[in-house]
C-alpha positions in Angstrom: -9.6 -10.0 10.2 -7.6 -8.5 13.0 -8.0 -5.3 14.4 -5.6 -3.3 15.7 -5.4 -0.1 17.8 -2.7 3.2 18.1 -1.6 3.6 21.2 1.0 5.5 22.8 2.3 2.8 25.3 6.0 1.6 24.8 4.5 -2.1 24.9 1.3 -3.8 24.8 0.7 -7.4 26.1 -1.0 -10.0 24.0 -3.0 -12.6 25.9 -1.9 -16.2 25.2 -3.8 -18.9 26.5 -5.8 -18.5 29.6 -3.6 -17.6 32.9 -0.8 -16.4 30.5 0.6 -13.7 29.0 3.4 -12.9 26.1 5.8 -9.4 26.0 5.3 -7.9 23.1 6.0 -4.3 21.4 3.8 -1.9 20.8 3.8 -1.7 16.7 2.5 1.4 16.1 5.9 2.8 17.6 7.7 0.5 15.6 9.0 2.9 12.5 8.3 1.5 8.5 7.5 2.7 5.4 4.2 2.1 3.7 4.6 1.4 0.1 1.3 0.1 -1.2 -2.0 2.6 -0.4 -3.9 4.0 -2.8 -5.2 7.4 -3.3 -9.2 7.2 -2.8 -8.4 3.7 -0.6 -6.5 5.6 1.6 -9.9 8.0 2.8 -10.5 7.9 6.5 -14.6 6.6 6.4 -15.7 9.8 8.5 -14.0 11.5 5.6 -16.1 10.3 2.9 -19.1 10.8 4.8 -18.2 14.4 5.1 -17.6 14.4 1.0 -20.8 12.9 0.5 -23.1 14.7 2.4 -22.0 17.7 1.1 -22.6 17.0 -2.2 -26.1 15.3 -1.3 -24.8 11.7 -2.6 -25.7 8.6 -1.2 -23.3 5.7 -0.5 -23.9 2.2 0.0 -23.7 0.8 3.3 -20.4 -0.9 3.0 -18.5 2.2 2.5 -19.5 3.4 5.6 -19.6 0.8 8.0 -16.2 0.2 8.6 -16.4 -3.3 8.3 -14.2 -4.4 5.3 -15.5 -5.7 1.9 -15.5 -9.1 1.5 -16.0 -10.6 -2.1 -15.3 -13.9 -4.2 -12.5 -13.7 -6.6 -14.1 -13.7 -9.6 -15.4 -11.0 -12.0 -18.4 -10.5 -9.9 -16.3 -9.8 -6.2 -14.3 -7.5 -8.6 -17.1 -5.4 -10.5 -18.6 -5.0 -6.7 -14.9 -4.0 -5.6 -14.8 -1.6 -8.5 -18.3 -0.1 -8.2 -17.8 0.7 -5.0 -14.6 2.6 -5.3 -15.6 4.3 -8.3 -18.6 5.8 -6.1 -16.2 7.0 -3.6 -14.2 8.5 -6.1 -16.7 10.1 -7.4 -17.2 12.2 -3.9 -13.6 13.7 -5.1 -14.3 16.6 -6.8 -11.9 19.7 -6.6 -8.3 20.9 -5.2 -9.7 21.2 -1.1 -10.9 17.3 -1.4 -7.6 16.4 -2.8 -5.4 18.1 -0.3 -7.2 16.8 2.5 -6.6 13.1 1.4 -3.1 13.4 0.7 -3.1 14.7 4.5 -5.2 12.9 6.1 -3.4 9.8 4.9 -0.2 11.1 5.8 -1.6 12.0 9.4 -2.5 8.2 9.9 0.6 6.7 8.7 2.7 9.1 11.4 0.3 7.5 13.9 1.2 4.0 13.0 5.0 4.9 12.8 5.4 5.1 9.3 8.1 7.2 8.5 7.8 6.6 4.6 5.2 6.7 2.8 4.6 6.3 -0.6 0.8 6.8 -2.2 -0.4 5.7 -5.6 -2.6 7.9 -7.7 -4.1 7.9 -10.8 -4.5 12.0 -11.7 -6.8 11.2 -14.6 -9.8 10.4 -12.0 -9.6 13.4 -10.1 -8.8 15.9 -13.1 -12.2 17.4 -14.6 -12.7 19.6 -11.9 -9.2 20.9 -11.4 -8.6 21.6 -15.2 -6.5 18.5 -16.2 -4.2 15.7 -14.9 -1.3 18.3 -14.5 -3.3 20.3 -12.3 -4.4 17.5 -10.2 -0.9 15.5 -9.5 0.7 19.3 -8.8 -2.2 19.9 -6.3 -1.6 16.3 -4.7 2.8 16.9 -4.5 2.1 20.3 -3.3 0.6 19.1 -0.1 2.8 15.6 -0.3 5.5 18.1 -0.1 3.4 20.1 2.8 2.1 17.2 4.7 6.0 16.1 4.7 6.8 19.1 6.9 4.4 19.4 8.7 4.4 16.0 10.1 7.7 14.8 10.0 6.8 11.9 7.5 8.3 11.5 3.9 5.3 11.5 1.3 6.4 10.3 -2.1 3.8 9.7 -5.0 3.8 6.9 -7.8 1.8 7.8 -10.6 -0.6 4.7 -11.7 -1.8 4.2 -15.0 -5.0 1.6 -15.6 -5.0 -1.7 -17.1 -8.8 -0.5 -18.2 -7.4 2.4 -20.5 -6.1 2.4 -23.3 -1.9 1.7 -23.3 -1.5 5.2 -24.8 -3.4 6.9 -21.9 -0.2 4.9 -19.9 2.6 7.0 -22.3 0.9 9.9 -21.5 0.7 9.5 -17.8 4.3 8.0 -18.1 5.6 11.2 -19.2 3.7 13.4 -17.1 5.1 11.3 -14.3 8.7 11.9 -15.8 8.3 15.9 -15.5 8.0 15.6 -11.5 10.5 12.7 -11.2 12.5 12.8 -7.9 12.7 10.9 -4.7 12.3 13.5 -1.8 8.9 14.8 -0.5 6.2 15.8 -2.5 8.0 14.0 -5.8 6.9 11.3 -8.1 9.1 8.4 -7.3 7.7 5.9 -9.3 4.9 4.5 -12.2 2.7 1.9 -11.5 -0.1 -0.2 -13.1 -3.5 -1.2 -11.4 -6.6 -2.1 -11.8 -8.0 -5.7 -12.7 -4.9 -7.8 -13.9 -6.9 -10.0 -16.1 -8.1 -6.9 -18.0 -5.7 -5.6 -21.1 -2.2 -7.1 -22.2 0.6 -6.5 -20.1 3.2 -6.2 -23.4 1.6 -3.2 -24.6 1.9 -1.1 -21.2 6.2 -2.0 -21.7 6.6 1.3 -24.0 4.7 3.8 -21.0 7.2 1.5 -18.4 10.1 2.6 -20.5 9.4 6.3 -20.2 9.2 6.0 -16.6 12.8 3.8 -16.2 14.7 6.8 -18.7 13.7 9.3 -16.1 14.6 7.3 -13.4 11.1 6.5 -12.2 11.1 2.9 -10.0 8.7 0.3 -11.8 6.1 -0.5 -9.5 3.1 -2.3 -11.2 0.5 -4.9 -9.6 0.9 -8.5 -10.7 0.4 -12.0 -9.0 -2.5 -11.7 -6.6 -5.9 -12.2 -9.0 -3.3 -14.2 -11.2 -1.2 -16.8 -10.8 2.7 -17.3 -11.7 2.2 -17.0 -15.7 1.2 -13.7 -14.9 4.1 -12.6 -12.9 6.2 -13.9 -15.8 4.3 -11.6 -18.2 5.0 -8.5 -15.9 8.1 -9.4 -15.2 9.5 -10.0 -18.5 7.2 -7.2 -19.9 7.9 -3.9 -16.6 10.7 -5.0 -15.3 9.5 -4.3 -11.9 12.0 -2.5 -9.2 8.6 -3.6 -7.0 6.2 -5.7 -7.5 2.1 -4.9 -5.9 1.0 -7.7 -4.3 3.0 -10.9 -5.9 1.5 -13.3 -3.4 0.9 -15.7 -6.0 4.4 -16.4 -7.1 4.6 -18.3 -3.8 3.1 -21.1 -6.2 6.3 -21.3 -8.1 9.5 -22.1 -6.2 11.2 -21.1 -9.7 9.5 -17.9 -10.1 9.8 -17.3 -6.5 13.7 -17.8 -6.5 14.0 -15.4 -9.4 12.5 -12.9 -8.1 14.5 -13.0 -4.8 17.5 -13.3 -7.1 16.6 -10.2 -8.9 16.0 -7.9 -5.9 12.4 -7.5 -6.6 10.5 -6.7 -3.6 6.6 -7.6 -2.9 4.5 -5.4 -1.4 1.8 -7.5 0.2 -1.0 -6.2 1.3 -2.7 -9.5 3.4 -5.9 -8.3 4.3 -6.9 -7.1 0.7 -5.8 -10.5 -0.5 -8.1 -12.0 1.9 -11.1 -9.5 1.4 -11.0 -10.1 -2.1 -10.8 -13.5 -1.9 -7.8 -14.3 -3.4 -7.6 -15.9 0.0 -10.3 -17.4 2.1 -8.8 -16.8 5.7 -6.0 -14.7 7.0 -3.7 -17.6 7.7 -3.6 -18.9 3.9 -1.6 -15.7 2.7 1.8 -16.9 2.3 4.0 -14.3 4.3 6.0 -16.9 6.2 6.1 -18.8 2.9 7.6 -15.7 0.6 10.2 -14.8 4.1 11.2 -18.0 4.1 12.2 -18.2 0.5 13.7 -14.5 1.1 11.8 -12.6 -0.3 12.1 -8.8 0.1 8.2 -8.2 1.6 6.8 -4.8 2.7 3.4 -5.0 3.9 1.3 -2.4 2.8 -2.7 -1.5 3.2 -3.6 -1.4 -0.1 -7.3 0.3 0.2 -8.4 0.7 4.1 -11.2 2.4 3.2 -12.2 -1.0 1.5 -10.9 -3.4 3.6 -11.3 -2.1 6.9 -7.8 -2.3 8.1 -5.0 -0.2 8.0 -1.0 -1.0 8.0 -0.3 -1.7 12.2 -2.9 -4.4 11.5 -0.9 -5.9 8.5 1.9 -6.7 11.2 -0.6 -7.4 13.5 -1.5 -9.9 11.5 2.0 -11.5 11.0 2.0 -11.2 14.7 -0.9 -13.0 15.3 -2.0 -14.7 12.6 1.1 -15.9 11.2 3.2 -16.4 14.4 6.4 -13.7 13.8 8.4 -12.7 16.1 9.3 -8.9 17.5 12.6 -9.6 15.7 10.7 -11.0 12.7 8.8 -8.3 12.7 11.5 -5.7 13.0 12.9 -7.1 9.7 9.9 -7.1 8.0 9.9 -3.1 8.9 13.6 -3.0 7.5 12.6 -4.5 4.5 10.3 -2.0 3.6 12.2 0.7 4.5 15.1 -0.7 2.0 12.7 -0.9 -0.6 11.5 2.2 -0.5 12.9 5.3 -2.5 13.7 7.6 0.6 16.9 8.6 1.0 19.7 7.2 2.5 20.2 9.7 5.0 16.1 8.3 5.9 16.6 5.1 5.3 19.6 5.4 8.3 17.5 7.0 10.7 14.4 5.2 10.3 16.8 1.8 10.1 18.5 3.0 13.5 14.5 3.7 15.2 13.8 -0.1 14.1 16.9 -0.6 16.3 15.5 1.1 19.4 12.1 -0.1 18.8 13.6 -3.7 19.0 15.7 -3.0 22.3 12.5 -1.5 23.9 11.4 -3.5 27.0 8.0 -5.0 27.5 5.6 -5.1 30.2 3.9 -7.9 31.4 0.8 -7.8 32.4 -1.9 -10.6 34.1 -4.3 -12.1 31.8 -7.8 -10.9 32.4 
């Protein structure tokens, strides 16, 4: 998996092959907006560690090694996936634990030039020690809305229901969703749907998704990366998604792919989860250039870092890299998610004009070592 650093250089310099070198921009200057992290997958490592040993819990390994999960795509990679993200949600356990996330993420995407972000959360997990799901999503938009001016980043919140609850717990969080609608800072922009897709029926989650679209909520649910294109059809024809998590797999379909670039529905890939989880076996079988080439609205997202070990820089590192793009590739793959995004316009125009700049930077050269 690639690895990327934040730096504060105008450019860096890639090494080609040996005696070479190729001028290249420095892409945690290069201004985005991140719509695919997820509340506890967002925690900074030395973060949980903190949350742990202060409330004398012990984590496995993986969480705390940095390294990135890496699992089969079957339901045993997922029930490891899911056990260990349920222990560090479990190290979440009041109001001061919750505000520091929601900053702490916000903090990281400034570093890496996001200028937009929008994080997914699921209130039910965190809400027994805060008095309820109301409580918690209030505490998480209060410091969205804080982190936001603090930090000169836009941090918007999608509610997410699970596909492992019952669809009525969906209505309800559909609704509480609806109360806080809104696109500015510290708002809840959208209502999503996570969790394993091949668990519960898509059709029955339509009536929360209909809630969400009569307050004006974007619908944002996961589909097509443990699933293939029948899938996608299911949550197409059953959310009408204004986004879609993940999608990947409707690269199988040139049909499906085509309708979905005809209906304006964007895919927010997240590559290294897709690899990690082994949807994917290596970095260079996601299908970026393929769902691009088809035109396909794609805005690269992390998805869980703390998981995966990577963060969004190294998700365009990775088209970089990996999958050969261009600066000016690169550029439009920023615009893209910055289009699909719910900031507004006035945001949209000056993070659209940065991706401007950023692209009329110069490089520098350097000697390969």
């Amino acid at each position: 998996m690639v690895r990327a650093g934040v730096t504060g250089a105008s450019a860096v310099v890639r090494r080609g092959p040996i005696g070479q070198t190729r001028r290249v921009r420095d892409l945690a200057l290069l201004p985005k907006a991140h719509l695919h992290l997820h509340f506890t997958g967002s925690m900074r490592v030395g973060t949980l560690a903190d949350l742990a040993a202060e409330r004398g819990v012990r984590l496995p390994a993986t969480l705390l090694d940095g390294e990135g999960l890496r699992v089969p795509a079957d339901e045993r990679g997922w029930f490891r996936f899911q056990r260990l993200y349920d222990a560090a949600r479990a190290c979440v356990r009041g109001e001061a634990d919750l505000r520091r996330i929601v900053r702490e993420a916000a903090e990281d995407d400034a570093a890496e030039g996001s200028g937009r972000l929008e994080i997914q959360v699921d209130p039910t997990s965190y809400a027994p020690p805060v008095g309820g799901i109301t409580p918690a999503l209030e505490i998480v938009l209060d410091e969205a809305r804080s982190a936001s001016a603090a930090l000169g980043i836009e941090v918007g919140v999608v509610v997410a229901a699970s596909r492992m609850r019952h669809p009525l717990d969906a209505r309800i969080l559909a609704r509480l969703a609806a109360r806080y609608a809104g696109d500015g800072p510290g708002e809840v922009l959208g209502f999503g749907l996570s969790n394993d897709e091949r668990r519960g029926d898509t059709a029955e989650f339509a009536p929360a998704f209909a809630i969400a679209r009569r307050a004006g909520l974007a619908s944002v649910p996961h589909g097509g990366e443990l699933l293939g294109p029948p899938h996608v059809e299911d949550v197409l024809e059953a959310l009408v998604p204004d986004r879609l998590g993940h999608g990947v797999r409707s690269a199988e379909d040139g049909a499906l792919l085509r309708r979905i670039v005809d209906r304006g529905i964007a895919l927010e890939v997240c590559p290294a989860s897709n690899v990690s989880l082994g949807v994917y076996r290596h970095d260079a079988d996601v299908p970026l250039r393929r769902l691009v080439d088809a035109g396909a609205t794609v805005a690269l997202g992390a998805d869980d870092p703390l998981l995966f070990g990577s963060r969004l820089v190294e998700q365009y590192t990775a088209a970089r890299e990996v999958h050969g793009f261009t600066d000016a590739e690169l550029a439009d793959l920023a615009r893209a998610s910055i289009r699909a995004s719910r900031a507004s316009d006035g945001t949209k125009a000056r993070l659209l004009s940065g991706v401007d700049a950023w692209l009329a930077t110069e490089t520098v050269a350097q000697p390969a070592r």
